[in-house]
C-alpha positions as CSV (number, residue, x, y, z in Angstrom):
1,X,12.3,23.0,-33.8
2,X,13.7,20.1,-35.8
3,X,15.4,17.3,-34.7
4,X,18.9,18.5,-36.9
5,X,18.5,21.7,-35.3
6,X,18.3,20.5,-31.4
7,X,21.4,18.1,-32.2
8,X,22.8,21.3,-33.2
9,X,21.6,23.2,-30.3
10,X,22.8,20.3,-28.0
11,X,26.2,20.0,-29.5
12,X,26.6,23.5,-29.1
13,X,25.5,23.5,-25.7
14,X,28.7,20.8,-25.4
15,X,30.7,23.1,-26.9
16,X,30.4,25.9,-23.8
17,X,31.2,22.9,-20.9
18,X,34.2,21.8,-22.8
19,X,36.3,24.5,-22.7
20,X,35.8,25.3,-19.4
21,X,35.9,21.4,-18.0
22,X,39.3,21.1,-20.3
23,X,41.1,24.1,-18.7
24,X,40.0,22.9,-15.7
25,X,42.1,19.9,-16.1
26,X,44.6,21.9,-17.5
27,X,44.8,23.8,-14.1
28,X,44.8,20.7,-12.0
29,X,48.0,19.1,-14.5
30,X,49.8,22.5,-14.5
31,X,49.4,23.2,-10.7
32,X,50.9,20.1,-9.8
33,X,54.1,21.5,-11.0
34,X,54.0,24.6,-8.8
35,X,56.6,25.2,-6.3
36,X,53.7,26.2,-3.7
37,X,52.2,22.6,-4.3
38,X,54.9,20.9,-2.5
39,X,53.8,22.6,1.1
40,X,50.1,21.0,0.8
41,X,49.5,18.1,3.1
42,X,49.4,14.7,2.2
43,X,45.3,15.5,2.6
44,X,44.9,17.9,0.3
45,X,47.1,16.4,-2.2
46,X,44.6,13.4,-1.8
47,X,41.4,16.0,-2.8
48,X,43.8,17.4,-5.8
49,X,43.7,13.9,-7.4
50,X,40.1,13.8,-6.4
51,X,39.1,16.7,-8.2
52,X,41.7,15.3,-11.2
53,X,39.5,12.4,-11.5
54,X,35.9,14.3,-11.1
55,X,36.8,16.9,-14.3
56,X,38.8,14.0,-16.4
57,X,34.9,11.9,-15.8
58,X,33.6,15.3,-16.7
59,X,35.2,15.5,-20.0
60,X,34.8,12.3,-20.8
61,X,31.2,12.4,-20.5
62,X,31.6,15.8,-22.6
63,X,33.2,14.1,-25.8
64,X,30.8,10.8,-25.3
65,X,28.2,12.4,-27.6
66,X,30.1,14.0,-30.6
67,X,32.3,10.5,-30.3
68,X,28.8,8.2,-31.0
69,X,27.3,10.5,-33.5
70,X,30.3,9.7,-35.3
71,X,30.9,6.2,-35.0
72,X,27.1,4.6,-34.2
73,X,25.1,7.2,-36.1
74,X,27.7,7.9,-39.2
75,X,26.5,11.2,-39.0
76,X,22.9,11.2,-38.6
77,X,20.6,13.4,-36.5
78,X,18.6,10.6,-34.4
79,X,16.3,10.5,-31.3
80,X,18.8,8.3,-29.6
81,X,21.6,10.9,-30.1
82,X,19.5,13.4,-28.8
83,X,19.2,11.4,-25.6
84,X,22.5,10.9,-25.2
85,X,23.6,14.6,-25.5
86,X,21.1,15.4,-22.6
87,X,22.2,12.4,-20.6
88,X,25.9,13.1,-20.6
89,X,25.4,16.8,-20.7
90,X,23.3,16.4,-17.3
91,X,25.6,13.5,-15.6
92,X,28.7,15.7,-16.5
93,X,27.5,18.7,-14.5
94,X,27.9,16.7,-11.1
95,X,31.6,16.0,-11.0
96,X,32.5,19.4,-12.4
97,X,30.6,20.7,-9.9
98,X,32.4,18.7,-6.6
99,X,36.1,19.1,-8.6
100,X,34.9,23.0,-8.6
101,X,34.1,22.7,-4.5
102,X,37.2,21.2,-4.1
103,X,39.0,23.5,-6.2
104,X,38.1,26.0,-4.5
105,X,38.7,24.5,-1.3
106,X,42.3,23.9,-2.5
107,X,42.4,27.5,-3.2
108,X,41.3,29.1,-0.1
109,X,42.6,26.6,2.9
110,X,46.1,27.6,2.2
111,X,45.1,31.6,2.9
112,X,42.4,31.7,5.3
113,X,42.6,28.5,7.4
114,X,40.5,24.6,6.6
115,X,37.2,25.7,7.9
116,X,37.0,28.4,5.7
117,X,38.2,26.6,2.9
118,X,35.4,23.5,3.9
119,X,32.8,26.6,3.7
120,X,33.7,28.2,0.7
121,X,34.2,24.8,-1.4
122,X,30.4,23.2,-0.1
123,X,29.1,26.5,-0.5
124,X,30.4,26.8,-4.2
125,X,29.8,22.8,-5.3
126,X,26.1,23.7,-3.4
127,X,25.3,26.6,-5.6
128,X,26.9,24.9,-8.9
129,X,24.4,21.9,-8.2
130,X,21.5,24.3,-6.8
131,X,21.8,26.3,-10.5
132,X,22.4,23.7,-12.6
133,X,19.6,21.3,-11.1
134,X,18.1,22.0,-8.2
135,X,16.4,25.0,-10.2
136,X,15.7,23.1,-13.3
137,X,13.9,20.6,-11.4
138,X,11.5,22.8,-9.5
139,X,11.0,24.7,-12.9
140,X,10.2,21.7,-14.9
141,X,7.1,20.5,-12.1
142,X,5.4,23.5,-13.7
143,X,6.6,24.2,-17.0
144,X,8.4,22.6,-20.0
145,X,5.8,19.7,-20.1
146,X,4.7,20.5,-23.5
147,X,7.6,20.7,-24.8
148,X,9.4,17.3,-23.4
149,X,6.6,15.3,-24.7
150,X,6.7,16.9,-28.0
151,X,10.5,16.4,-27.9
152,X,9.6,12.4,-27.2
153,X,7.3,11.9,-29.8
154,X,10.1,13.1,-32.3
155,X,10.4,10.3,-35.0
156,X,13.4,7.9,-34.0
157,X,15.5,9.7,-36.9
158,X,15.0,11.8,-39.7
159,X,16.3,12.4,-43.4
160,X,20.2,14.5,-42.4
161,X,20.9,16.4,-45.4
162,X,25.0,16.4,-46.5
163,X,25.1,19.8,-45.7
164,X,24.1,19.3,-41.8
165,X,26.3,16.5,-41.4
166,X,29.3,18.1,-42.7
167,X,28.2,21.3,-40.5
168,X,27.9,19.3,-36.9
169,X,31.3,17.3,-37.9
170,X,33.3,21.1,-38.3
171,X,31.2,21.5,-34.9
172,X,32.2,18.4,-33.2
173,X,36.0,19.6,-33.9
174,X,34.9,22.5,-32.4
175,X,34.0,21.3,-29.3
176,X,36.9,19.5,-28.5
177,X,39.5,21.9,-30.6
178,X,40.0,25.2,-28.2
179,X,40.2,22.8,-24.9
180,X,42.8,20.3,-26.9
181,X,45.1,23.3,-27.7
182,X,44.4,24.6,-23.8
183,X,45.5,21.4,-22.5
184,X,48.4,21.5,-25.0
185,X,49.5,25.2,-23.9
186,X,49.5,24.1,-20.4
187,X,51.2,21.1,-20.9
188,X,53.8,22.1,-22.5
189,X,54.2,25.0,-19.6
190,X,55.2,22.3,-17.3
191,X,58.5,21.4,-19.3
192,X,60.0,24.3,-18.3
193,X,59.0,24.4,-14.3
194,X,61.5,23.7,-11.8
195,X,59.7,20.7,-10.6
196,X,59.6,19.3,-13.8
197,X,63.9,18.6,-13.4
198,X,63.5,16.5,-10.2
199,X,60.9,14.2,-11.8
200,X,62.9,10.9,-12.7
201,X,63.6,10.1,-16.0
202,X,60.9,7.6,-17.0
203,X,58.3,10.4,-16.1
204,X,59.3,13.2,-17.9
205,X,59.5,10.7,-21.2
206,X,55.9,9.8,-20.6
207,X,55.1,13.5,-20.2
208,X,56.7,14.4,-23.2
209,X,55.1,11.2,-24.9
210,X,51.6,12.6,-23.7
211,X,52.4,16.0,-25.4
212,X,53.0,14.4,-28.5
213,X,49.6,12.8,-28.7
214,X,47.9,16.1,-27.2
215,X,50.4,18.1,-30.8
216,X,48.7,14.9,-32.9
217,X,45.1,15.7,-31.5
218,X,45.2,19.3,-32.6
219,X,46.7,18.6,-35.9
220,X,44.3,16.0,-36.8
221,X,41.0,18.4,-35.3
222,X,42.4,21.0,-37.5
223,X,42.9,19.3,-40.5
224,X,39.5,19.0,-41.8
225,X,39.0,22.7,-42.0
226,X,42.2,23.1,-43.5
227,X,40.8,20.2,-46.4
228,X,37.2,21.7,-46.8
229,X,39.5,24.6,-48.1
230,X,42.2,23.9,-50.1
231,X,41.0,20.5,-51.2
232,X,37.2,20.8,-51.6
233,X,37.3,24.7,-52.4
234,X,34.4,24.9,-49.1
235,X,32.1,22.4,-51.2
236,X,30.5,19.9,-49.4
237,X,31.2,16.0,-50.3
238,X,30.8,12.9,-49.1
239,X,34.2,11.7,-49.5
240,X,34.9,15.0,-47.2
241,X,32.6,13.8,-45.0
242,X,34.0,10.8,-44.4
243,X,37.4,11.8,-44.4
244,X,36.9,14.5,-41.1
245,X,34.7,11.6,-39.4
246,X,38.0,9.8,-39.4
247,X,40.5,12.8,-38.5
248,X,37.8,13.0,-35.4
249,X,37.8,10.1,-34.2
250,X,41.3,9.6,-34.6
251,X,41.7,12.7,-32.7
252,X,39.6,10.5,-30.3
253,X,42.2,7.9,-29.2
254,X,45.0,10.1,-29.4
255,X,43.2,12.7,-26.9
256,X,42.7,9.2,-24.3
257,X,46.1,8.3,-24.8
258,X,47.5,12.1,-23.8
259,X,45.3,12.9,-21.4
260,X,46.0,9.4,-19.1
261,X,49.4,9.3,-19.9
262,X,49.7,12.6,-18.1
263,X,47.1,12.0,-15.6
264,X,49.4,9.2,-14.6
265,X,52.4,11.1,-14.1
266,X,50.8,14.2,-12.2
267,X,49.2,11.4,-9.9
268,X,52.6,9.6,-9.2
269,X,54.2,13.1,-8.6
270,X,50.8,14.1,-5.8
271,X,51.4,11.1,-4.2
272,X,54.9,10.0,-4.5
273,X,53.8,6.6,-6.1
274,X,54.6,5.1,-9.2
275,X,52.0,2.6,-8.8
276,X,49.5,5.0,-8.0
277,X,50.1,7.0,-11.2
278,X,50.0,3.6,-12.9
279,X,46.5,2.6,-11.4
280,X,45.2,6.0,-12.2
281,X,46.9,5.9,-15.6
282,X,45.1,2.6,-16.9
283,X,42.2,4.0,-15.0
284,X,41.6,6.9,-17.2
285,X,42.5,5.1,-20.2
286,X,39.3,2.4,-19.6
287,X,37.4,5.5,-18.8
288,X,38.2,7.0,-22.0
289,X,38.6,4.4,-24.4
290,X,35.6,2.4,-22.9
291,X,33.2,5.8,-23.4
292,X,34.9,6.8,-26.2
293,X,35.4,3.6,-28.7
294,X,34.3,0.2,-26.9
295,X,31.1,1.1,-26.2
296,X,30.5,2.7,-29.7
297,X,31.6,0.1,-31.2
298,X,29.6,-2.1,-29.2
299,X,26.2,0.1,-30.3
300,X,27.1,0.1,-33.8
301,X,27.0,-3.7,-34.1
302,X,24.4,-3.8,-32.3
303,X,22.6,-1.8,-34.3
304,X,24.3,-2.6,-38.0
305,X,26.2,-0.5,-39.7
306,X,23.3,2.8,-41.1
307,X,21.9,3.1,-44.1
């Protein structure tokens, strides 16, 4: 297999732990605002933001990869961004498998009683880890050799046509597209709960701030498609090129900005601090913009500007 066609592979790999990482977080925002919530205990309120953090890392990790291909490799199918789609893929499994556990924990104490709930989110975060590693690593003592070292001796990069690099930017939109306008949908749910009304004022501004970057990131992950068609008639340029590397990674910063700025209100709402939704608000935005943009940036002069 070539090395444009495992970037491929990997991105599209990417694409099927997005959506269900971004719901996810979707879920944890929206449920916040149910009327139920308010009868949890202070404890479980405490996993709920737990489990807010663990899926945010998660998608963070997620985007990580489509972000650097972007920025550091302009494009290019490379060794290194082979690496790093494994790497975050693989570290991104681990908190989406504990915010599952607790999820689930969240889900069942209510019904049946905390030690069932205990049982039922270990025994769910254990199976998500024994299936998404555990196996993997007793498989790969016996088979797979072969085909890892092959996969190392890959040349560091090699020549990406125009034609792949316009069809992994269309699939890097893709990846973070469906859980952008999922996030969006339930979002904008929220507006009209009844524990929306008794937030004070300065919250439900930064709420409805947040939905405006979450409306600017699907605009901006749509709009290449909606060039390549009416603009470049479905030929492929570089100009195009380089003008959906820029809607993505502007979609980028506006997806940090939305997704903290409402991470910060649910968590001041969980906890009944504003300066624990504040902490957790610039928290997520380092997270985000650090992974997404500093360190790029960092790599790309590091390594000069490609070729």
């Amino acid at each position: 297999m070539s090395l444009s066609k495992k970037v491929k592979v990997g991105l599209d790999e990417t694409r099927i732990l997005i959506l269900g990482s971004q719901i996810l977080l979707g879920f944890q925002f929206q449920g916040a605002f149910r009327s139920a919530f308010e009868a949890l205990p202070y404890r479980d309120r405490l996993v709920w933001v737990a489990a807010l953090g663990l899926i945010t890392l998660t998608v963070a990790l997620l985007i990580t990869p489509s972000v650097q291909h972007r920025m550091v490799e302009d494009g290019r199918d490379t060794r290194r961004l082979l690496g790093v789609i494994g790497r975050c893929a693989g570290l991104s499994l681990a908190p989406f498998a504990f915010a599952l556990g607790a999820d689930l924990f969240l889900a069942v104490e209510p019904v049946l009683g905390l030690v069932p709930g205990l049982a039922a989110g270990i025994l769910f975060c254990g199976l998500a880890l024994l299936f998404w590693y555990g196996l993997e690593a007793l498989k790969a003592r016996r088979v797979g050799q072969r085909e890892r070292t092959m996969t190392s001796r890959e040349p560091e990069h090699e020549h990406t046509s125009l034609e792949t690099k316009i069809e992994q930017m269309l699939t890097e939109a893709r990846v973070v597209l469906p859980g952008a306008q999922a996030l969006l949908g339930f979002q904008l749910v929220i507006t009209f709960s009844d524990a929306f009304e008794t937030l004070p004022l300065a919250s439900k501004v930064v709420h409805l701030v947040a939905l405006g970057f979450l409306a600017l990131t699907v605009i901006w992950l749509m709009a290449p498609a909606a060039f390549h068609r009416i603009v470049y008639a479905g030929e492929d340029t570089p100009e195009f090129h380089a003008l959906g590397t820029r809607f993505l990674l502007a979609a980028s910063v506006s997806l940090a900005l939305g997704i903290a700025a409402d991470l910060g209100v649910v968590v001041a709402k969980v906890l009944a601090s504003d300066r624990a939704g504040i902490a957790a608000s610039l928290a997520a935005l380092a997270l985000l913009i650090g992974l997404w943009h500093l360190y790029p940036a960092m790599l790309r002069r590091r390594r000069g500007s490609p070729g």
